[in-house]
N, C-alpha and C positions, 0 to 999 in steps of 0.2 A: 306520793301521789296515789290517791286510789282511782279502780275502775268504776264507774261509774254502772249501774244495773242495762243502760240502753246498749252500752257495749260492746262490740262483739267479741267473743272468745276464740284462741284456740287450744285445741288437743291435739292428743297422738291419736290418726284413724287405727281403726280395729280391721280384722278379715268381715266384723260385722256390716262395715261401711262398702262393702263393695258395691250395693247396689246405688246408693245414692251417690256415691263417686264416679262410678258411671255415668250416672246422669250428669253429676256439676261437670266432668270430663271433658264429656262430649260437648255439652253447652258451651264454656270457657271456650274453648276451641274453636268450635262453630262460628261464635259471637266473634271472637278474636281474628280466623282466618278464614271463615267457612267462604267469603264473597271470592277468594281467591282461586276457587277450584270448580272444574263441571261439579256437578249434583252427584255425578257415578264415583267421582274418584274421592271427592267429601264421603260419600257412603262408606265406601270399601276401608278407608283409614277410621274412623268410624265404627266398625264392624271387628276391626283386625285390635287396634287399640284400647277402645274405651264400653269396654264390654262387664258386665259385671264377673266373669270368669278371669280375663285380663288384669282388673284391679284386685280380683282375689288371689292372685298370684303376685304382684304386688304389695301386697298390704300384708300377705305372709310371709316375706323375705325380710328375715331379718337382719339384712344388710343394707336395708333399707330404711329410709326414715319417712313418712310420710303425716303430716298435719294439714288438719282443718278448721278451717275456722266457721265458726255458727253463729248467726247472727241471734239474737236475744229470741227473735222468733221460734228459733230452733232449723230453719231455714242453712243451708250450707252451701255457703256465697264465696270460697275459693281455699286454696289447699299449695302446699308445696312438694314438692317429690325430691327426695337427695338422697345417694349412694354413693357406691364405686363408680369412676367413671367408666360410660361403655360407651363415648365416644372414637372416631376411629382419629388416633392422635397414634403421629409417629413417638416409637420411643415415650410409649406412657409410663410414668413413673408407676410402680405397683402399688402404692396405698392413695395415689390419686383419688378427689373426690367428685362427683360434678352434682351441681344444681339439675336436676332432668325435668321437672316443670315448674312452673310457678303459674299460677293462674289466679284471677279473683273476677267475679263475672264485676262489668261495664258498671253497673248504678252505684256500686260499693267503692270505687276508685278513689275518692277523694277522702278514705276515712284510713292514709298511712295501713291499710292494712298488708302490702307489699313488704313495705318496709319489715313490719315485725315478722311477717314468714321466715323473710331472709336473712334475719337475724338469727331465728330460731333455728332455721335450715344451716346455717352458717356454723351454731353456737352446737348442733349435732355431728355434723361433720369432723368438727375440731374435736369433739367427744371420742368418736369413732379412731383419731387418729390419721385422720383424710387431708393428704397434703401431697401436691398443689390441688387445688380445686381449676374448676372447667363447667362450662357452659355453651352449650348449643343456641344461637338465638337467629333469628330472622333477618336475613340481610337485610330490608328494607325498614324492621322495628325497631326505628331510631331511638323512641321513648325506652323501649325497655335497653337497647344498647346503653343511653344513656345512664338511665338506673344502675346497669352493671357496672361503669365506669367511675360510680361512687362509690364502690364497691373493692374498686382495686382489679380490678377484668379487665384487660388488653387486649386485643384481636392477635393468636397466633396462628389461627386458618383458616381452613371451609372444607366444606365437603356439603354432598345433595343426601336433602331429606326428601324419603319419596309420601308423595299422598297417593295414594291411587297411582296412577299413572305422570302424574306432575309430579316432578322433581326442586324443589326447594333449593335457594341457594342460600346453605346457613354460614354464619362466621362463628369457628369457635373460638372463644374467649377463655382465659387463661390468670388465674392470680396468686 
């Protein structure tokens, strides 16, 4: 099966992509959660998180895997983040791995590009020697719950993700 030139690709991001990872960052995020929070406490997560100094600290750890994907335009329409887990899980295994974001902005949904991140995030981790893997996700994002549950992810707890001043109720998932 070939790709097709309309396509979109991914790579491995660089320290060079900090700034535009930034950007799709914060967008993804925004787009995805931003309705949920005041304006002050979206800023300050925002600020703290998807900063291009933030992703360049990021994107130079290389214990980390980070891909993006580029649309034909050369446009960068979503990305995956995966490591060491640095969720707070009792009794973490030591080469534990987790998923830490997956994002793809809203218009590009329907072109499986999810899908190949999480392969690819999946197929790095395994690389890395990263076992069990773990995943932070949205108590309420049933969509992407689901997604993880084809995956082999189980709900083994929670714990609160802070934005600002609002506190998140995540479930971590575990496979």
């Amino acid at each position: 099966m070939s790709i097709s030139s309309d396509t979109p690709s991914i790579r491995r991001a660089t320290p060079e992509d900090a700034v535009v990872m930034a950007e799709l960052g914060g967008a993804t995020f925004t787009e995805t959660f931003g309705h949920l929070y005041p304006p002050e406490d979206l800023q300050e997560f925002l600020t703290r998180s998807h900063t291009p100094q933030s992703w360049a600290r990021t994107l130079g750890d290389p214990n980390r895997g980070v891909f993006v994907v580029e649309h034909p335009s050369g446009r960068k329409i979503g990305f995956i983040v995966v490591g060491a887990c640095k969720l707070p899980v009792e009794n973490l295994e030591a080469q534990s791995g987790e998923i830490q974001q997956l994002y793809v902005l809203a218009e590009f949904h329907n072109l499986r590009l999810g899908r190949r991140l999480m392969d690819l995030g999946l197929e790095w981790l395994a690389s890395q020697g990263r076992a069990p893997l773990y995943i932070g996700v949205w108590s309420e994002n049933y969509g992407a719950q689901r997604f993880y549950e084809r995956y082999g992810f189980s709900k083994v707890g929670e714990y609160g993700f802070p934005v600002g001043k609002t506190v998140d109720r995540e479930f971590i998932l575990k496979r």
